[in-house]
N, C-alpha and C positions, 0 to 999 in steps of 0.2 A: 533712303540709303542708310541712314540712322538704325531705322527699327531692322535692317538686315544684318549689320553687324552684329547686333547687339544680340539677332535669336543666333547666328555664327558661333559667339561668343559663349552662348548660355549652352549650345549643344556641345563644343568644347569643351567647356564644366564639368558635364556632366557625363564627359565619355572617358574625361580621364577621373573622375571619380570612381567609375562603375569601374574601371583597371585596378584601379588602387585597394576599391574594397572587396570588391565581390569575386574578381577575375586571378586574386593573385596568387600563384603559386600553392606556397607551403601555408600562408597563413590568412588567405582568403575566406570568404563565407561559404563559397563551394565547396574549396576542403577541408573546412568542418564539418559540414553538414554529410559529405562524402563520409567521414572518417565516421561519427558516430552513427550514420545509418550501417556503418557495415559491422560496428559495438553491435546493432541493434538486430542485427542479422542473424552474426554469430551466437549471443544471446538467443535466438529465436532458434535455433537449427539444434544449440547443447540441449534443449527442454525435452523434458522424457513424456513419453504421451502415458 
């Protein structure tokens, strides 16, 4: 019963971490990485052949 709360527990953890870092909004890792692939884009599209 122990060892079930405990993985309960750890997947808790770890689902409100992934909310907090990766999932949030404006200042999350996704929208960064959104933000500067699309620097990266735009960049890519101004280049003169």
């Amino acid at each position: 019963m122990r060892n079930i709360l405990m993985t309960v527990m750890m997947l808790v953890v770890v689902v409100v971490l992934f909310n907090a870092i990766i999932a949030q909004d404006s200042t999350g890792t996704r929208s960064q990485i959104q933000s500067q692939g699309n620097a990266a884009n735009t960049r890519i599209n101004s280049l003169l052949p």
